[in-house]
C-alpha positions as CSV (number, residue, x, y, z in Angstrom):
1,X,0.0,0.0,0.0
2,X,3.1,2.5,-0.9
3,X,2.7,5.1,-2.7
4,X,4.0,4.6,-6.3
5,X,4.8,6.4,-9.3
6,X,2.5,4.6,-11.6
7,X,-0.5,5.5,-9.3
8,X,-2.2,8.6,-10.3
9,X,-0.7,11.7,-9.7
10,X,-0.5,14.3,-7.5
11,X,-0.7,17.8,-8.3
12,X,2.7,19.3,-9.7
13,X,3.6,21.4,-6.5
14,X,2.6,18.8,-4.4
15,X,5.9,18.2,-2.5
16,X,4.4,14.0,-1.7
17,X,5.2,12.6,-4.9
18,X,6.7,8.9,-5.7
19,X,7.1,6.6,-3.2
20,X,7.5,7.4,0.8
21,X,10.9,7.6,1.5
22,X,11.0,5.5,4.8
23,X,14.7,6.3,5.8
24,X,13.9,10.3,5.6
25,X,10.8,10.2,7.2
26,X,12.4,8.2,10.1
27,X,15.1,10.8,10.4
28,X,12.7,13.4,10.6
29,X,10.4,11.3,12.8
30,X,12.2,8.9,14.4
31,X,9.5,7.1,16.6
32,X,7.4,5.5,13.3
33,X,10.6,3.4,12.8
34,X,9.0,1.0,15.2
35,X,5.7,1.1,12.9
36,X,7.9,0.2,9.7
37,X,7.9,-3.1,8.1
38,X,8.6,-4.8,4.7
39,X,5.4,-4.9,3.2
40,X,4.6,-8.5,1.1
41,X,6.3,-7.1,-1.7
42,X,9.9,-6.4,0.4
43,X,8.9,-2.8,0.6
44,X,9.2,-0.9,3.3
45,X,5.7,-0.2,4.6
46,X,3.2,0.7,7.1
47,X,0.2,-1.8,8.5
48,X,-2.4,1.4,7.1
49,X,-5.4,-0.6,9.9
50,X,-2.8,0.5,12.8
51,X,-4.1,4.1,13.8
52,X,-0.6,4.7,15.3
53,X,1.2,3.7,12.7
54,X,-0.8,6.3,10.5
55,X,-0.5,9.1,12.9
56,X,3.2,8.7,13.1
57,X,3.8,8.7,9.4
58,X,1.8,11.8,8.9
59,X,3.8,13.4,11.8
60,X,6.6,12.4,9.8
61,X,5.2,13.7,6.7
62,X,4.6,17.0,8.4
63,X,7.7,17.2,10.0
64,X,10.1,16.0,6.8
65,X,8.6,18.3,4.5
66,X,7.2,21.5,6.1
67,X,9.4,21.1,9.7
68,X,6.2,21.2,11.5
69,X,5.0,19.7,15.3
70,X,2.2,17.9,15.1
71,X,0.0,15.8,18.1
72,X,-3.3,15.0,18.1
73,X,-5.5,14.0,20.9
74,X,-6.4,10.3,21.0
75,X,-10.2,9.6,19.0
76,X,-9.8,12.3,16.2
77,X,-9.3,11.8,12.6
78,X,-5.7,11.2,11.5
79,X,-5.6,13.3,7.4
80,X,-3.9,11.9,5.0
81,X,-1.4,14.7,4.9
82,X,-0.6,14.1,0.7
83,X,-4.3,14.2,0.0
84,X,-4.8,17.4,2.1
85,X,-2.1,19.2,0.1
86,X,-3.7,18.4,-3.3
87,X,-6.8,20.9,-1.9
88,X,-4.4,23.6,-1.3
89,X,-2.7,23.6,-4.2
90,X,-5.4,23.5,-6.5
91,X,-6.9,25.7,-4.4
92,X,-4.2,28.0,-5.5
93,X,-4.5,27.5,-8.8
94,X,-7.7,29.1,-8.7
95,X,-7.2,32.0,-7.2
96,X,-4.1,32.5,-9.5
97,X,-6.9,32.1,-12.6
98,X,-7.9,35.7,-10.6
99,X,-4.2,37.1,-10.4
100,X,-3.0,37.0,-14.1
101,X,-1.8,33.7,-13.6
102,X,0.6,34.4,-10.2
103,X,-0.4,32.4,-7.3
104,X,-1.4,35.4,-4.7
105,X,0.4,34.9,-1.4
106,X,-0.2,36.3,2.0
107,X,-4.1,36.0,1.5
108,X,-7.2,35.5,4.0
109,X,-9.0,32.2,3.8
110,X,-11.4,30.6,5.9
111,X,-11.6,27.0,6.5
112,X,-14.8,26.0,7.6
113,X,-14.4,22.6,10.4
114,X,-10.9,22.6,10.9
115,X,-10.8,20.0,13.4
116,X,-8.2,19.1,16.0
117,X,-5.8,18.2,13.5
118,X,-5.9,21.9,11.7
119,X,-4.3,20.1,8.7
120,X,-5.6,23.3,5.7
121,X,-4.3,25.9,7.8
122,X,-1.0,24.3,8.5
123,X,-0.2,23.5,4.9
124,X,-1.9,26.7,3.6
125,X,0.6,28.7,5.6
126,X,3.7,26.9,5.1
127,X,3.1,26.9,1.5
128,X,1.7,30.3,0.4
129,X,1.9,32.3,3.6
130,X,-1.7,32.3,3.7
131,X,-3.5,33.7,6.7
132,X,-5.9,31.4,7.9
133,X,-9.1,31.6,10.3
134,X,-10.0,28.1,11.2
135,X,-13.5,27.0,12.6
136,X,-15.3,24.3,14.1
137,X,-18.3,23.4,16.3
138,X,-16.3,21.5,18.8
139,X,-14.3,23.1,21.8
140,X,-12.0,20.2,22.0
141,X,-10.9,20.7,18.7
142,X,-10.8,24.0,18.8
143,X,-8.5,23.1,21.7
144,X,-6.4,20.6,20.5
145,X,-5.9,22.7,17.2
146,X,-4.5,25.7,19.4
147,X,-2.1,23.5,21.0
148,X,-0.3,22.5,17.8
149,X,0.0,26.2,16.9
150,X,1.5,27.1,19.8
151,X,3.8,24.0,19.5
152,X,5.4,25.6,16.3
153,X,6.9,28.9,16.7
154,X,5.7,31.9,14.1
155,X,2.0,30.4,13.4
156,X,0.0,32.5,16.2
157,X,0.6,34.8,13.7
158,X,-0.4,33.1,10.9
159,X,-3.7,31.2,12.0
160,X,-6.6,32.1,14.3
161,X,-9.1,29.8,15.6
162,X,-13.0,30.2,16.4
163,X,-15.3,28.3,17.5
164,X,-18.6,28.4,16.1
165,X,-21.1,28.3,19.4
166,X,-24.3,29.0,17.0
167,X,-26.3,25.7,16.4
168,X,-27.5,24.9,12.5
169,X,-24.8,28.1,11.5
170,X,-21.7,27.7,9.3
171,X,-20.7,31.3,8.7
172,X,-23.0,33.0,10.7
173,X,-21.1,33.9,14.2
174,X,-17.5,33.1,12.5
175,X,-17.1,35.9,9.7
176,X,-17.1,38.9,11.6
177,X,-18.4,42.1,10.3
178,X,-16.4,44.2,8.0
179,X,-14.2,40.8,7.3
180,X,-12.9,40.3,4.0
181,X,-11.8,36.8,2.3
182,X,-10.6,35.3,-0.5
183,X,-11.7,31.9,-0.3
184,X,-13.3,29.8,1.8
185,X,-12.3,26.1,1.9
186,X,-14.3,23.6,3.7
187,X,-13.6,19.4,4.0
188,X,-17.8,18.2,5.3
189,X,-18.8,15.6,7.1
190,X,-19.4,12.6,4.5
191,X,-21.6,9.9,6.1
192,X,-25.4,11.1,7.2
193,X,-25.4,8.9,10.2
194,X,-23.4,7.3,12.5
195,X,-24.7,4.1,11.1
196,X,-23.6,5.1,7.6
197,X,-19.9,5.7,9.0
198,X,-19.9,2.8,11.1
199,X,-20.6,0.9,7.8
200,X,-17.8,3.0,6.0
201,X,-15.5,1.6,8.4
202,X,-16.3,-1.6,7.7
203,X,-15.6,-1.0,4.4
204,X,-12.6,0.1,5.2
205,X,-11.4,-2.9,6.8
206,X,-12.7,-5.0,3.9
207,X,-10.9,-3.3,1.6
208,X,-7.5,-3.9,3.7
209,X,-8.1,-7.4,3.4
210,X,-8.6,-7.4,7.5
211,X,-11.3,-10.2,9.5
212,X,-14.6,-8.4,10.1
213,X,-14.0,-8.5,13.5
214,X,-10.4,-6.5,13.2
215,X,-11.1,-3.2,15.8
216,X,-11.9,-0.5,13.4
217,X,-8.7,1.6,14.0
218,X,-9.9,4.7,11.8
219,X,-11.0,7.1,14.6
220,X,-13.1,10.4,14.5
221,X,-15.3,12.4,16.3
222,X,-18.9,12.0,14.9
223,X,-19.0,15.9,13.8
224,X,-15.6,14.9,11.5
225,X,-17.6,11.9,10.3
226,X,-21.5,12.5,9.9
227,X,-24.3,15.3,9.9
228,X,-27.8,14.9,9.3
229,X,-28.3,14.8,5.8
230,X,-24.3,14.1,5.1
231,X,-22.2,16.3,2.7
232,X,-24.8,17.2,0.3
233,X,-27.2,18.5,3.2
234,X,-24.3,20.3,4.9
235,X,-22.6,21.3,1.5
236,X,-26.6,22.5,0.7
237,X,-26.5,24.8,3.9
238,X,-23.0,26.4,2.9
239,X,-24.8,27.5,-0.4
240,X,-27.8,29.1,0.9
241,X,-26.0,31.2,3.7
242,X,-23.3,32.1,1.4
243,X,-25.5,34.6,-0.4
244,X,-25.4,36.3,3.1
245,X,-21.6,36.9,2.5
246,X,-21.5,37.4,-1.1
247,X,-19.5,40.7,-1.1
248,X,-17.1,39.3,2.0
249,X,-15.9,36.0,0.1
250,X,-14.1,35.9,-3.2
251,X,-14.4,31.7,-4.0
252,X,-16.2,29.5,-1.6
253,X,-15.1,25.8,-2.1
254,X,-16.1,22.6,-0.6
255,X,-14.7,19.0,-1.3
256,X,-17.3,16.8,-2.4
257,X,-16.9,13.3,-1.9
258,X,-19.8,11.6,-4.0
259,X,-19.8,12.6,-7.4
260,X,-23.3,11.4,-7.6
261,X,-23.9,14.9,-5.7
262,X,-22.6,17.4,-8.2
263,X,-25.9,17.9,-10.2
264,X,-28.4,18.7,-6.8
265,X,-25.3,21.3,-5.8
266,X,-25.2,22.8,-8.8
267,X,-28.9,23.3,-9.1
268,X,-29.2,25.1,-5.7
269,X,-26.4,27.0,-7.0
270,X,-27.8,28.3,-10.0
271,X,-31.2,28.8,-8.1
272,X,-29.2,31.2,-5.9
273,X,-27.7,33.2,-9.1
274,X,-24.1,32.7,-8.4
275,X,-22.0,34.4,-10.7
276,X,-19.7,31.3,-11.7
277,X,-19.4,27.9,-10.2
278,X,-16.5,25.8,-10.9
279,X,-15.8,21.8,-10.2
280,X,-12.0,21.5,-9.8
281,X,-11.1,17.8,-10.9
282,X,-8.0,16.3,-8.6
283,X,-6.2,12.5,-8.6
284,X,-5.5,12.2,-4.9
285,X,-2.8,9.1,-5.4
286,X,-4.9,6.2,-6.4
287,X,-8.1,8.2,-5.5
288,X,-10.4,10.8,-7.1
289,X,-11.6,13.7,-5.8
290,X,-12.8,17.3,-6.6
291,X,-13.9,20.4,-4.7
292,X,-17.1,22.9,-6.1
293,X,-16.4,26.5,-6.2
294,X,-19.0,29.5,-6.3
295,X,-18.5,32.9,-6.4
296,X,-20.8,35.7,-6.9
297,X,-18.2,38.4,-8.3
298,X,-17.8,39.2,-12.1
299,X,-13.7,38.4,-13.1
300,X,-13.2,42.6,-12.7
301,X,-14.3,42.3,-9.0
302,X,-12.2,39.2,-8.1
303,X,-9.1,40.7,-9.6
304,X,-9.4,43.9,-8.0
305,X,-10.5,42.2,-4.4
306,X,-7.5,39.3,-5.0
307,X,-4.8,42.2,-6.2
308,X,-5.0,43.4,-2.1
């Protein structure tokens, strides 16, 4: 379960290309070396069911490549830090297509549920210098996301956090007034019930090639996993309140998960009159993945608001 180059790619910038390089990432990390085993090919590898073993790679990964600290409480969702960086990038891309082609540094995005493991924010920053407000619903992740900013010297600076304490709101409460941003990025809950993830695990462990009675080791919260409705309900809520904040967000963007969703989104979309919406195609490694994008400014408004 390496990475390899003949799996699809990343995007260009993204610095987690090829294979992992297991003798770098135990230098930078030297506790996974415990987790690191020829595979049944004679490859160096990871056992991807152990929830350890995938939280001290990606602390490798984090550390290796952008020399960050990274912990994260027991229970919570471990991202797959190569996957993450595909958003970002591409994310760039876009708001480059606004900036005669340069990707525009030192901008204000929002990411909406950042978790405990603050994964956009961190890679947003080190890569672009982006200045990132992150949100969520829960106060231990709020919590658990200000501890690893603290842990890295420099990023107070660069990322605030704020809980969103309103029930049934998403920007509401967490755009302040007279706030201004370029884009908002957002990663929803997928499953619509805790039943539905439960089953995802499952999946999960079936796909590894595990028993079905192998302890599902994936982790996460219930808000990181499942919302009433899932990601087109919650995805369906970001487009009706962003007409509220149509003047204070250049490009709001959400990963979708389910294709099968894309056609309902962009019907509520067009029955709120955005100006242009956009699905941004990416090849995650082996998987595929895409994030819609709305705005509601003509191209003259979005280069004059993304030139500052």
């Amino acid at each position: 379960m390496n990475k390899s180059a003949a799996a699809s790619p990343f995007h260009p910038r993204n610095r987690h290309q090829g294979r992992y390089d297991f003798a770098a990432l135990i230098a930078a990390h030297p506790p996974l070396a415990d987790k690191v085993r020829p595979n049944g090919y004679g490859e160096l590898s990871i056992a991807f069911d152990d929830a350890q073993a995938v939280r001290l790679l990606n602390q490798a990964l984090l550390k290796l490549f952008y020399n960050l600290n990274w912990q994260l409480p027991d229970g919570y969702l471990t991202p797959p830090v190569p996957g993450r960086a595909d958003y970002v990038h591409a994310l760039a891309d876009l708001l480059a297509s606004d900036n005669g082609g340069a990707i525009p540094r030192e901008r204000d995005i929002m990411d909406i549920g950042c978790g405990a493991n603050c994964i956009y924010p961190l890679i947003g920053h080190a890569e672009y210098g982006w200045r990132f407000t992150g949100t969520d619903t829960s106060a231990d992740a709020i919590t658990a996301a200000s501890q690893i900013i603290a842990s890295n010297p420099g990023l107070q600076r660069g990322i605030r956090l704020r809980r969103q304490k309103q029930a049934g709101a998403i920007f509401t409460g967490v755009v302040h007034k007279n706030e201004r941003y370029h884009a908002v990025m957002c990663n929803p809950p997928f499953h619509a019930s805790a039943a539905e993830a439960a089953a995802g695990s499952q999946r999960k462990v079936r796909n590894l090639g595990l028993k079905r009675d192998t302890p599902l080791n994936f982790g996460g919260q219930h808000n990181e996993l499942w919302c009433e409705g899932g990601e087109q309900a919650f995805i369906g809520q970001m487009i009706d309140e962003s007409v509220q904040f149509a003047d204070r967000v250049i490009w709001f963007t959400s990963l979708v998960s389910r294709k099968e969703h894309l056609p309902a989104l962009r019907d509520r979309l067009k029955a709120i009159d955005a100006h242009q919406v956009r699905i941004i195609d990416m090849a995650q490694g082996q998987k595929q993945s895409r994030f819609l994008a709305w705005t509601f400014m003509p191209p003259a408004a979005r280069a004059q608001r993304m030139a500052r």
